[in-house]
Residue, then its C-alpha position, 0 to 999 in steps of 0.5 A: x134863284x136867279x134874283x139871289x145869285x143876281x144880287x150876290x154878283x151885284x156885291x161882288x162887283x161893288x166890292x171890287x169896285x171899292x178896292x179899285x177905287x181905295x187902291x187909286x186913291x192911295x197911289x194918287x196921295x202917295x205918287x204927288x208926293x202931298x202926303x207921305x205915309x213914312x215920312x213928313x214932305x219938307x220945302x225946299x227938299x234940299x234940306x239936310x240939317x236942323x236945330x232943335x234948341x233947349x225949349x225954356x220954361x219961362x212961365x210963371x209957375x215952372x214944373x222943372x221936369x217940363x222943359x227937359x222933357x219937352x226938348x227930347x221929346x220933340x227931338x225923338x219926334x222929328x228924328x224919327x218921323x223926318x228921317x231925312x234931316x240930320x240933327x245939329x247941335x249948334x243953330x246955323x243948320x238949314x232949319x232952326x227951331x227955338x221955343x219955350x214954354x210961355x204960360x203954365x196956367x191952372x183955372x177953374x173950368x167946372x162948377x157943380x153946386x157951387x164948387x170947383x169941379x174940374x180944374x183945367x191947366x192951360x200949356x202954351x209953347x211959343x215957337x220960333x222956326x227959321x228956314x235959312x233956305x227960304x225966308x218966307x217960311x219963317x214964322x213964330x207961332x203959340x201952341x196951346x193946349x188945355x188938359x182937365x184934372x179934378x178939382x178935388x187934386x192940387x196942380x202938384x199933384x195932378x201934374x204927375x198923371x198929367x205930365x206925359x200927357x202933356x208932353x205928348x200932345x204939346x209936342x204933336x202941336x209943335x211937330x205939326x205946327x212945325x211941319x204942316x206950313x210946308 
């Protein structure tokens, strides 16, 4: 009877033990300020403002639905996850992002006996993003993304279960290509 209550105690202890150490790494991420879990850490965090410019479409296979997406929704994005940045209308904010849409390519990806399987539409965005508050985090950078439909659908088709999809994860790589050089 003493070696089951033992053991039950043992549990216990290691239990506490967890959530001590759980809670202490969870103060110690948020305290330093490295990680934020309500807000995206900005440098220098004097800044206040930024531009979000109209994202193009300059492949060579245009989806016209694609661009205007794209800009709201990385608009909406940045807006509600850096709520300490007010978005500007014209570009002389303290950061400035440009892009457009570079490549819009569709490929084969899968063959099973001898046919096209999968069909794969690789996305590219290039991004330009200017800090005017410090010059050496400009950069200019390609976010690609690939997404498969089947190759029984031609792209026009497929882009109309594709497209949110698209939207969606393109603007989380430019988000997080945007604000994870910080």
């Amino acid at each position: 009877m003493k070696i089951e209550e033992l053991k039950r105690e043992k549990g216990s202890v290691l239990n506490i033990f967890t959530v001590f150490c759980f809670s202490l790494c969870i103060f110690f991420f948020s305290a330093c300020g490295v990680y934020s879990f309500k807000d995206v850490s900005i440098q220098p965090p004097n800044a206040k403002t930024i531009h979000i410019g109209y994202i193009e479409n300059k492949a060579r296979y245009v989806n016209p639905l694609l661009s205007p997406q794209l800009t709201d929704q990385l608009k909406l994005k940045i807006s509600s996850r850096v709520s300490k940045l007010t978005q500007l209308p014209t570009s002389d904010a303290d950061f400035d992002v440009s892009a457009y849409v570079t490549g819009y390519d569709p490929s084969t990806s899968g063959v099973s006996g001898q046919q096209a399987a999968t069909n794969r539409l690789t996305v590219t965005v290039h991004i330009d993003f200017k800090n005017r508050l410090d010059d050496k985090r400009n950069f200019s950078a390609d976010v690609t993304r690939n997404f498969d439909y089947s190759a029984t659908l031609t792209l026009s088709q497929a882009e109309g279960s594709l497209l949110s999809t698209i939207v969606s994860n393109v603007t989380d790589e430019m988000f997080n290509r945007i604000f994870s050089n910080w």
